[in-house]
C-alpha positions, 0 to 999 in steps of 0.5 A: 456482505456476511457469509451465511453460517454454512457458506463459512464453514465451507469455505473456511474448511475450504481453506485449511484444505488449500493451504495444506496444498500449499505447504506439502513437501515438494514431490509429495502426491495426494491418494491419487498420485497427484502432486501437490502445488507448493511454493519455490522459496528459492525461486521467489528470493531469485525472483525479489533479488532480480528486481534489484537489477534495476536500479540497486543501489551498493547500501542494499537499496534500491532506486526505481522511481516510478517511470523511470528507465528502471522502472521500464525495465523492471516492468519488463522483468516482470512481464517477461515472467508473467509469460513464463506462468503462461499469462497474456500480459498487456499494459492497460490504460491506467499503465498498471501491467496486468497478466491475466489466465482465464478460468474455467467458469466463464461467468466467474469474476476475476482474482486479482493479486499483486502490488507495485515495483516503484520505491522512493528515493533512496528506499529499500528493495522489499516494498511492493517488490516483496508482494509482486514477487510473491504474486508472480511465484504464484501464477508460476506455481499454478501453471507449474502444476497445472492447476485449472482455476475456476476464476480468471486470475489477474496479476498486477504491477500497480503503477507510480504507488509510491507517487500517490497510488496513481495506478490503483486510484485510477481503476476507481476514477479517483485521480483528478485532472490536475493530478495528470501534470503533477511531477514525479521524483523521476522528472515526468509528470503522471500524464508523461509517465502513464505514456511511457508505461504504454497507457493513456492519459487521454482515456483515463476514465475508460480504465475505471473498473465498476464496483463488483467486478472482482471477486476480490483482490489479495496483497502481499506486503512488508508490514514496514513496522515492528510489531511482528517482529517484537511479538515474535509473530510470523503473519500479519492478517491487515484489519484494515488500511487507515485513511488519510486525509493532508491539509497545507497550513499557513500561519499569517503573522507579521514580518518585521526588524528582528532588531527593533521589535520589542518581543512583547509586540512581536506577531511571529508567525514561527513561534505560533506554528511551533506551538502548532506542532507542538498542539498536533504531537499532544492532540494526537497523543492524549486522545485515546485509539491508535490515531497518528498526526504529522507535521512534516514540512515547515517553510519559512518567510521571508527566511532571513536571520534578521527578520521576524517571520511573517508566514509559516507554511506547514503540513498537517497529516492524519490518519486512522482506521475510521474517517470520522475520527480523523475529523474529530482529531483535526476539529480539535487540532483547529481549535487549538490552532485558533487559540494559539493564533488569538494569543499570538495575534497569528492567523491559521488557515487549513486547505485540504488538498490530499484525501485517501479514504480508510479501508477495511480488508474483508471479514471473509478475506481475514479468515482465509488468511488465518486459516491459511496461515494455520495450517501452514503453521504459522503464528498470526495476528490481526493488525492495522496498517499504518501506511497506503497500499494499493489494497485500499484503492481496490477495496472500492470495486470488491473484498480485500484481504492483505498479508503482512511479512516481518520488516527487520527493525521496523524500517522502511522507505530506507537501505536498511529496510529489510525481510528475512527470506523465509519471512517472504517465502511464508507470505507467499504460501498464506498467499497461495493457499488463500488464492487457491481457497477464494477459488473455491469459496461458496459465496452467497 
């Protein structure tokens, strides 16, 4: 829903207000000798640094696969600072961690900010971890400065993102059965990880939070891409997260000996899925938006030197801002895929298996951002973001908006992944100001 023309410029004007909060110099008062809430850039970058206790690794990196003992232990990290901002901390039935203070009006739908503290294997120390940082400073600069919330506040340590967003999907009754005995990197499945983290896979159903209870759920996040840094631009304002839908591919040709077989009554399967890939690089490419395409498994049988290969088993990834050019993207790539198959005397077959719908963040939550970010004095831009967040999950139960921080080379899942400290110190002000401005929004 729209903002009426007053309601925007109310809480536009709203959020200049709050974000000038944000920024006032440490001491500084307003007319009446209150001070003013500001950010402790030390104490985030302390915060971000103590995560790297569980499970750093000596390159930079950091390795806290989701159920993990590290992850226990940063969970608990994280808890324990939860308590010093004052929250009540428990651990829902998803296994997200969740601190929560109430509001001033009882009737009022919570905030909710935060991210996740899992990483990939071998990853970097900034993904996810930079938004929980930075989620956490603000519930301590809140209860710091004594400021009353009309909203109930929630901060959330999202569970197992890295794994599939199992946490955030699980608020939208989003993960299927079969998903509870699926592995993870860390040698638990879901169902024994969500056990570990304290909740319970049993009740799953029970922690789906129905669409509209929220007032809105904001997350700070490394942009994992170059486009801030080569634009010189300080914030990110995310238009939207893309969606994702992964496809395992088979090519079904014919194995035979590679020594006796003319190449002219070959039906490899290898050399059809290579033009395969080649058909996803140029259908992605040559169709105009900002669409990707992936193929980033190949499998290979019977596998041997000496043999034509008789199946090949691939993956096929798509994403995009809209679902419905996703479609069209794949419509193409099958069509290319049966005409290489008819030529190659190969047969394709496509099986859906993954889907994370595309979300858009807010109009309302975007202007927040980019009046926070202006009276902060920070250069901004709008954006899309190329990869999952848990944002995208929550945009199913209410308004989202999301900031983006500057990834150092554009790299990320990786030791060198890295945001400079004042990066994570802005994004965390813009975070701030935007809390504080929702709060005080007049919705219609």
């Amino acid at each position: 829903m729209q903002p009426s023309r007053t309601s925007r410029r109310t809480f536009l004007k709203a959020s200049a207000a709050a974000a000038a909060l944000a920024v006032a110099k440490p001491g500084r008062s307003d007319a009446w000798g209150v001070q003013l809430p500001r950010v402790d850039g030390e104490r985030l970058n302390r915060i971000l640094a103590g995560f790297r206790s569980f499970g750093g690794t000596p390159d930079g990196g950091t390795t806290r696969l989701a159920f993990s003992e590290e992850d226990i232990a940063g969970r608990a990290y994280a808890a324990g600072l939860m308590r010093r901002a004052g929250l009540d901390v428990f651990t829902d039935l998803a296994g997200n961690l969740v601190g929560r203070r109430p509001g001033g009006d009882l009737g009022a739908r919570p905030i909710v900010i935060g991210s996740h503290i899992d990483t990939v294997p071998q990853g970097g120390s900034y993904d996810g971890q930079v938004g929980s940082a930075g989620a956490l400073e603000t519930a301590l600069v809140l209860s710091d400065y004594g400021v009353a919330l009309r909203h109930p506040l929630e901060v959330v340590v999202f569970q197992n993102e890295e794994g599939g967003k199992t946490g955030s999907r699980a608020l939208v009754g989003r993960v299927a059965p079969f998903e509870l005995e699926i592995e993870t990197a860390s040698g638990f499945t879901i169902r024994e990880g969500i056990a570990r983290l304290g909740g319970d896979p049993d009740r799953l159903a029970e922690a789906r939070r129905e669409p509209g209870s929220v007032a809105g759920f904001l997350e700070l996040h490394i942009e994992q891409g170059a486009y801030l840094e080569a634009a010189g631009t300080q914030i990110g304002v995310v238009e939207g997260i893309v969606g994702i839908r992964r496809w395992n591919v088979e090519a079904t040709g014919v194995a035979n000996h590679a020594g006796t077989t003319p190449m002219d009554q070959r039906r490899d399967a290898l050399v059809a899925a290579s033009d395969f890939v080649r058909a996803v690089h140029e259908v992605a490419t040559t169709t105009e938006g900002r669409q990707v395409a992936t193929v980033g498994k190949i499998e290979v049988q019977p596998g041997a030197p000496n043999v034509v290969p008789g199946v090949v088993r691939a993956s096929l990834e798509i994403r995009d801002l809209s679902m419905a050019k996703i479609d069209s993207v794949f419509a193409e790539i099958e069509a290319r895929a049966i005409s290489i198959g008819e030529a190659r005397g190969v047969a394709f077959a496509f099986d859906r298996f993954y889907e994370s719908l595309a979300a858009p963040t807010d109009e309302r939550f975007r202007q927040i951002v980019e009046a926070s970010a202006d009276a902060l004095g920070y250069s901004h831009s709008r954006m899309p973001s190329g990869a999952g967040h848990d944002a995208q999950s929550m945009a199913e139960i209410g308004p989202v908006g999301m900031i983006f921080v500057p990834s150092k080379g554009g790299i990320s899942h990786s030791p060198m992944e890295h945001t400079e400290p004042e990066d994570v110190v802005r994004g965390a002000e813009v975070l701030l100001g935007s809390v504080l401005t929702l709060d005080g929004a007049d919705w219609d």
